[in-house]
C-alpha positions as CSV (number, residue, x, y, z in Angstrom):
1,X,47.7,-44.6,-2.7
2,X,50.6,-44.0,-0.9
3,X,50.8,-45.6,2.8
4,X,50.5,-42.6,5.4
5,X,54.0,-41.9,6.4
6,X,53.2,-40.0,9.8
7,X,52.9,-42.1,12.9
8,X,49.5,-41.4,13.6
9,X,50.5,-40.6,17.3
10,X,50.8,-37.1,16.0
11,X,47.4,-36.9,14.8
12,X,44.2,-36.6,16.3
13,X,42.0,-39.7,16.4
14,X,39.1,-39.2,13.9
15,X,39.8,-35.8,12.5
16,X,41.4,-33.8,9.7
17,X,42.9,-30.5,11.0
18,X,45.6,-30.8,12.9
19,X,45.5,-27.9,15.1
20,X,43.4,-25.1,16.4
21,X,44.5,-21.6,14.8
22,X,44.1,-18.5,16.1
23,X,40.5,-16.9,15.6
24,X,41.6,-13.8,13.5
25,X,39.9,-12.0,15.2
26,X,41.3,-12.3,18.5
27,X,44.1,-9.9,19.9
28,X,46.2,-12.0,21.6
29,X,47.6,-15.3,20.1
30,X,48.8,-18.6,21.8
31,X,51.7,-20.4,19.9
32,X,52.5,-23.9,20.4
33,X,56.5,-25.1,21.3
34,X,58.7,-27.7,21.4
35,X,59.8,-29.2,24.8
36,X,61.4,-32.0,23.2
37,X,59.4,-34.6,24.5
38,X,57.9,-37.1,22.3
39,X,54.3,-38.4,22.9
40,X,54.5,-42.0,23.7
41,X,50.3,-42.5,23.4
42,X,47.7,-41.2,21.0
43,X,46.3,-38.0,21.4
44,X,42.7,-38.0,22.9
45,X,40.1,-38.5,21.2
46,X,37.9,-34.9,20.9
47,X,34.8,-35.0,21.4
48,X,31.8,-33.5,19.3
49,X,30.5,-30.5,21.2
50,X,26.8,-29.0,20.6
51,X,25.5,-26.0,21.2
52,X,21.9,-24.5,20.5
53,X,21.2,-21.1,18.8
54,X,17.8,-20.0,19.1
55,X,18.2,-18.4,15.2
56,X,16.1,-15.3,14.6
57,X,16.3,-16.1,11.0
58,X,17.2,-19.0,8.9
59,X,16.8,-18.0,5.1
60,X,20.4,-15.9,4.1
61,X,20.8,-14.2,0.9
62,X,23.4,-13.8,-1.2
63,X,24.1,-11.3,-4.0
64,X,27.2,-13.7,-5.4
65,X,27.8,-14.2,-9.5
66,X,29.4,-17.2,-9.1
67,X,26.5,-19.0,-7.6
68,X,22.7,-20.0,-9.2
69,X,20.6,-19.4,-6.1
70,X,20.7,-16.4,-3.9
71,X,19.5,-17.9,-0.8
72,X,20.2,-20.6,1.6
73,X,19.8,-22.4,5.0
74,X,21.9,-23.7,7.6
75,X,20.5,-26.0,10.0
76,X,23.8,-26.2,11.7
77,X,27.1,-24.4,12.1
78,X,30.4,-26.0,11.7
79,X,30.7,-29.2,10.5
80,X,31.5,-32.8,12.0
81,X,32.4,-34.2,8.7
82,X,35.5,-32.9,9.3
83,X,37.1,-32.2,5.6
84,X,40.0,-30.9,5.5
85,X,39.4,-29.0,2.5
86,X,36.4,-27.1,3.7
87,X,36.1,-23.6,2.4
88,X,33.4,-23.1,5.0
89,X,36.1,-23.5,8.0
90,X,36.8,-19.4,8.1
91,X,33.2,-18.9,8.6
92,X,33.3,-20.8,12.5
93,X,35.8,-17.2,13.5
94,X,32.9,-15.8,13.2
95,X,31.5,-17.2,16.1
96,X,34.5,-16.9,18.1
97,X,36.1,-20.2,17.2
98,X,38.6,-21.6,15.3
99,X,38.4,-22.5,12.1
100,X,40.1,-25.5,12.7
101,X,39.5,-28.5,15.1
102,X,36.4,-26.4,16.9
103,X,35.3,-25.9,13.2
104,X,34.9,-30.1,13.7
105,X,34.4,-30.4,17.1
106,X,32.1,-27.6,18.5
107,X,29.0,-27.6,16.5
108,X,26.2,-25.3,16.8
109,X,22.7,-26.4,16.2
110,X,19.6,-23.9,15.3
111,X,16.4,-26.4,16.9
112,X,14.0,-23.6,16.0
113,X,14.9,-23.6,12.4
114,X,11.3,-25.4,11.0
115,X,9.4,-22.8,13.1
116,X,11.7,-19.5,11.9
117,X,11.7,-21.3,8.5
118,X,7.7,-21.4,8.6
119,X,7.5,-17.7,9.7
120,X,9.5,-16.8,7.2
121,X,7.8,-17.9,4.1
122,X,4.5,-16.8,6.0
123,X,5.4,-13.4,5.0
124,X,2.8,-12.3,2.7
125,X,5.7,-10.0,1.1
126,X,7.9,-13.4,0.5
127,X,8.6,-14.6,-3.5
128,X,9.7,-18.1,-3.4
129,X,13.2,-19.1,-5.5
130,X,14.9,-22.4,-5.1
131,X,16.4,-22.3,-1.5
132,X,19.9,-24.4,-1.1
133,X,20.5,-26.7,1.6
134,X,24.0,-27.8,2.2
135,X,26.3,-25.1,0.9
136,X,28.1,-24.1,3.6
137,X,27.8,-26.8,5.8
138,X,26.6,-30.4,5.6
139,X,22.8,-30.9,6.7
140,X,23.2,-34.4,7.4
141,X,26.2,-34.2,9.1
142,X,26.6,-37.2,12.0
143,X,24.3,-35.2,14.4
144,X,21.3,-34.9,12.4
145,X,20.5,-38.3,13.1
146,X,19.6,-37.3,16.6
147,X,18.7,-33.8,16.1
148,X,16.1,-33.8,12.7
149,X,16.8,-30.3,12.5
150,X,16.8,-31.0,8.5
151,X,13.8,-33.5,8.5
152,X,11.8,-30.5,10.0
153,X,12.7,-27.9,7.7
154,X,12.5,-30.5,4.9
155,X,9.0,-30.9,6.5
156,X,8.2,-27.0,6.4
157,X,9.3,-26.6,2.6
158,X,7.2,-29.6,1.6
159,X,4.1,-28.3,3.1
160,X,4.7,-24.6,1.2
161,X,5.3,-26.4,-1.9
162,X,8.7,-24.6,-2.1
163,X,11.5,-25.5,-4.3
164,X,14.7,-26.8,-2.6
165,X,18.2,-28.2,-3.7
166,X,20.3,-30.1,-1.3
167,X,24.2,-31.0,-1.4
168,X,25.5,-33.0,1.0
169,X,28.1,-36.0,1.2
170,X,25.6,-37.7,4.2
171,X,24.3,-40.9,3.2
172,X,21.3,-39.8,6.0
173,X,19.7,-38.3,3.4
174,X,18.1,-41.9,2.8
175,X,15.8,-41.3,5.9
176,X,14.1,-38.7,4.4
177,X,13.2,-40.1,1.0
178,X,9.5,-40.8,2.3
179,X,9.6,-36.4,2.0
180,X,12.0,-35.6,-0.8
181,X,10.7,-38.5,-3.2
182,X,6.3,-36.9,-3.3
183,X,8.9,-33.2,-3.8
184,X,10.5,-34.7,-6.7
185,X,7.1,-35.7,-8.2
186,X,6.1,-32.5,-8.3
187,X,9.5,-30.8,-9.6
188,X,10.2,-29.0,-6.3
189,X,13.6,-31.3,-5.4
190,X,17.4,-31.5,-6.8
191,X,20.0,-33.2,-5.0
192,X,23.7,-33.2,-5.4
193,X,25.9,-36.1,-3.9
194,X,30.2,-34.5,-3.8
195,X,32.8,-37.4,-4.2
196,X,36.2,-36.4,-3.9
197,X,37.6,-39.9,-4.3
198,X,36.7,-43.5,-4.8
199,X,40.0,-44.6,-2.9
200,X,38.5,-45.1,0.8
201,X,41.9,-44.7,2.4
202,X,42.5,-40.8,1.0
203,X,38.7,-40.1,1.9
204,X,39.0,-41.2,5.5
205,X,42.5,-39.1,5.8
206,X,40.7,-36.1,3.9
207,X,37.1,-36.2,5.0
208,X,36.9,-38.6,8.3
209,X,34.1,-38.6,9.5
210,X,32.1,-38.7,6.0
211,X,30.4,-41.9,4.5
212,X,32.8,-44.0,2.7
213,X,32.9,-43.5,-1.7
214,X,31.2,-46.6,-1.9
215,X,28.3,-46.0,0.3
216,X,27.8,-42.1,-1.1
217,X,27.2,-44.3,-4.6
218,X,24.8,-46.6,-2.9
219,X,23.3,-43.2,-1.6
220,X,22.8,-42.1,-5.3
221,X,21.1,-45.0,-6.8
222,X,18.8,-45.3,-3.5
223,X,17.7,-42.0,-4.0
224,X,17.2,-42.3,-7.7
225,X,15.6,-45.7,-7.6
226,X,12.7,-43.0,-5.4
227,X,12.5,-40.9,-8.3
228,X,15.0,-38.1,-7.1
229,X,16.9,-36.6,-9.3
230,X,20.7,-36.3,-8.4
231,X,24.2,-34.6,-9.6
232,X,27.7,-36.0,-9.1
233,X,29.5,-33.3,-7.8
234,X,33.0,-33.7,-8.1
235,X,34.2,-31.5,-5.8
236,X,36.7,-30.7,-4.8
237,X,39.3,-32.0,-7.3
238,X,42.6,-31.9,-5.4
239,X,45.4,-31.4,-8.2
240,X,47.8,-34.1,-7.9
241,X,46.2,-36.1,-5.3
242,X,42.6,-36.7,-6.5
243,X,42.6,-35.8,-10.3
244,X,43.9,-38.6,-12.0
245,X,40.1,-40.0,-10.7
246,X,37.8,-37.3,-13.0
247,X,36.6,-39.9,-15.4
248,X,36.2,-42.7,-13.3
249,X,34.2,-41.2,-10.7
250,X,31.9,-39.7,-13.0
251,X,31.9,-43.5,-14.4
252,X,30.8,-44.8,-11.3
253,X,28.7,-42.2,-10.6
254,X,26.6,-42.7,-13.6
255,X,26.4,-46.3,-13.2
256,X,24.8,-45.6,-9.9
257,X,22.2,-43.5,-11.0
258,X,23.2,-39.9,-11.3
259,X,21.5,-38.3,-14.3
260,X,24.0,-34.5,-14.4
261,X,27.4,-34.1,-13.0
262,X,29.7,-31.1,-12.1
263,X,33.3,-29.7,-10.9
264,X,34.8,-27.6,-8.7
265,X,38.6,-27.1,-8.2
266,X,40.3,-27.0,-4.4
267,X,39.8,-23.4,-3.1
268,X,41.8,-22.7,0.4
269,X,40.2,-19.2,2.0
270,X,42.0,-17.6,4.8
271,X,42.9,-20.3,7.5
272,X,41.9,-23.2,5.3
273,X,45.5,-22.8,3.4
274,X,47.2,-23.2,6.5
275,X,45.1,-25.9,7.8
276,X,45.8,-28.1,4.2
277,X,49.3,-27.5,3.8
278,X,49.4,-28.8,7.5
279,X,47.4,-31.7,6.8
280,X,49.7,-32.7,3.8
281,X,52.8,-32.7,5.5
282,X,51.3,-35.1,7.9
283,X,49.8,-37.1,5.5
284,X,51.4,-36.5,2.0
285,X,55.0,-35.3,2.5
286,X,56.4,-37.0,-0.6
287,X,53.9,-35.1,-3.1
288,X,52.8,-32.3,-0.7
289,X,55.6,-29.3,-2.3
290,X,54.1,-30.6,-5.7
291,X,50.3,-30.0,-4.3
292,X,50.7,-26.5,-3.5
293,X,52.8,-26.0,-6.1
294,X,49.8,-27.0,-8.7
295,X,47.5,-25.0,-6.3
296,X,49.2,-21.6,-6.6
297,X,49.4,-22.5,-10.4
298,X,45.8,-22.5,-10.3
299,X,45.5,-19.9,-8.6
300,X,46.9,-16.9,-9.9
301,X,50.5,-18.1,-7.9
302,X,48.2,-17.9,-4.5
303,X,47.3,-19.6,-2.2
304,X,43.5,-19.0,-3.3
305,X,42.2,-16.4,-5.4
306,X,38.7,-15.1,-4.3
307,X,37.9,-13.0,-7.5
308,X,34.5,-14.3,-8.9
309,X,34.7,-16.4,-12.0
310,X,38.2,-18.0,-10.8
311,X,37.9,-18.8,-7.7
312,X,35.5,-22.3,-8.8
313,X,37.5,-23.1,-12.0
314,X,41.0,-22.0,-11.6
315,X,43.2,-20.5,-14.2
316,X,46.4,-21.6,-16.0
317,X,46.6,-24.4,-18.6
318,X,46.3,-27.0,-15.7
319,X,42.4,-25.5,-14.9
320,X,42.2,-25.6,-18.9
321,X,42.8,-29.0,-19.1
322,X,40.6,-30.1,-15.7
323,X,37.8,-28.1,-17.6
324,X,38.0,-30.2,-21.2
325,X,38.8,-33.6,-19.3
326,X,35.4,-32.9,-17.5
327,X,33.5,-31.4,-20.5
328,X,34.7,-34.5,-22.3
329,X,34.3,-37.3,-20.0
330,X,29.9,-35.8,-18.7
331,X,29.6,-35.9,-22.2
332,X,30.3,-39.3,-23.4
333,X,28.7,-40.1,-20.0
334,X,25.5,-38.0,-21.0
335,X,26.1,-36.2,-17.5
336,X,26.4,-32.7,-19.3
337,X,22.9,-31.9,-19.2
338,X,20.9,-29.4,-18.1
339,X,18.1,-30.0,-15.3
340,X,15.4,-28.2,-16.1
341,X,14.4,-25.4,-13.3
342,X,12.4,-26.1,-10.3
343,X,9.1,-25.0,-10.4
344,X,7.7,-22.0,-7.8
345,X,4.1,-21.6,-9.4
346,X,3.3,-24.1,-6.6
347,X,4.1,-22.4,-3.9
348,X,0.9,-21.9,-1.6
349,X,0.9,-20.8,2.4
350,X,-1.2,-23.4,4.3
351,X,-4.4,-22.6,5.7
352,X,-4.0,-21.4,8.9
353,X,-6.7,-22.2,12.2
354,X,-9.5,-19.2,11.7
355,X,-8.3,-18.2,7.7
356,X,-11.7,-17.5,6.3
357,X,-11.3,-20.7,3.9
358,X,-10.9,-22.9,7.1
359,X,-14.9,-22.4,7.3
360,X,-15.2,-24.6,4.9
């Protein structure tokens, strides 16, 4: 690729947004200006920020067509990984931050997430499905390592024999193969592992603080090699950046283990348009008109499209020919199978201290 033609004086060390937008929500604004001086040093370096949320819940539901489960978990909010791309971003206004360099930097944590988690599936009137783990943001994110707030619910789910799938980019995951390998066994355990690019230079510009290409594929065939199963996810593809990669990541991919493989197309939501088109200019300003350009032609001539059944795949003859390229390439590769569904006649509540079978 390209060398990066901004001096990286303008950038902050270590992360992908540029800026801190407004929170939408807010009534007043703040606006940056020009006093003509040039910065002769490197910005700061930001530091990560944590912050605990005693969560009253854990498991959220979703009524969404465009999605296979209708239920999830976040062990954390916001996302250290940092990708610039993350459609998740808008979700941090929520909580009175921005959705851009807080959405990196100021994390919140949920360290009572096993216990709510446990509560919740106590609930005599509970019917298990296959829970996701990852789709919002990354549960082994840099901070888990310290925090286990994923081991623990990992922990919870394994003794309720309840069906799980995980996404993540975090080659953390490792750690807790002595949990998600006896899971697999039993059919209760899906993972997907998302590579964007095999070029380590554009993934630590694009996602810098996730584990390098090569060491996510090391990540697959470790986890494998255990017995779990695993999906390339090759997500998202960035038109005229990351593209021209389809087949060769699937390639690499399957040579590392993965057994199914699937797509997704860049989506920018709200402030994550912004936030990219920023990011290109201070990274890609050669190809970054011809970026958007491809983006809006996948998108209806937006920015982002949020009607269900686009929004994932795009529309235009450019999506058309993503979509056969893919179809074409998981097919040779025999990624285009279907993994059979996790099971849920296992789930069982543990006995619990003075349950009439603890007598025995």
């Amino acid at each position: 690729m390209d060398d990066l033609p901004l001096q990286k004086s303008h950038l902050t060390p270590g992360r992908a947004a540029q800026s801190n937008p407004d929170n939408r929500f807010d009534r007043l604004h703040a606006e940056a200006v020009d006093d003509g001086w040039t910065p002769e040093q490197d910005l700061p370096v930001l530091r990560t920020e944590i912050t605990d949320e005693i969560a009253r819940s854990v498991i959220t539901r979703n009524t969404s067509p465009d999605l296979s489960f209708d239920r999830s978990i976040n062990p954390y909010r916001g996302c250290e990984h940092g990708c610039i791309y993350c459609f998740a971003r808008p979700s941090h206004a929520f909580l009175g931050l921005s959705p851009g360099l807080d959405f990196e930097t100021k994390l919140i944590a949920r360290p009572n997430a096993a216990d709510q988690l446990r509560k919740e599936l106590s609930n005599p009137r509970y019917v298990p499905k296959i829970i996701a783990i990852g789709t919002n943001t990354d549960p082994y994110q840099p901070i888990e390592k310290s925090r286990e707030i994923m081991r623990g619910v990992l922990q919870v789910l394994a003794e309720f024999n309840h069906p799980v799938g995980i996404v993540t980019k975090g080659t953390l995951i490792e750690r807790d193969s002595d949990i998600l390998a006896p899971m697999a066994a039993k059919g209760l355990i899906r993972v997907g592992i998302s590579i964007t690019t095999l070029d380590p230079k554009t993934s630590r510009a694009m996602e810098p603080r996730v584990p390098s290409p090569a060491a996510r594929l090391r990540t697959i065939r470790r986890l494998t090699d255990a017995g779990i199963p695993v999906r390339v996810m090759v997500s998202p593809i960035v038109p005229a950046l990351t593209d021209h990669e389809l087949e060769a990541i699937l390639q690499a991919a399957k040579e590392a283990g993965a057994i199914a493989a699937s797509s997704i197309v860049l989506r920018l939501p709200r402030e994550v348009a912004t936030l990219f088109r920023d990011w290109l200019t201070a990274h890609y300003p050669d190809r970054a008109a011809r970026i958007m350009g491809r983006v809006r032609e996948l998108h209806g001539g937006k920015d982002y499209d949020p009607d269900f059944g686009k929004r994932m795949v795009g529309q235009g003859p450019w999506a058309a020919m993503m979509q056969q390229r893919f179809k074409l390439a998981a097919r040779k590769l025999g990624l285009d199978r279907s993994l059979p569904p996790l099971r849920t006649d296992l789930f069982a509540r543990p006995a619990k201290t003075g349950d009439q079978l603890s007598l025995f």
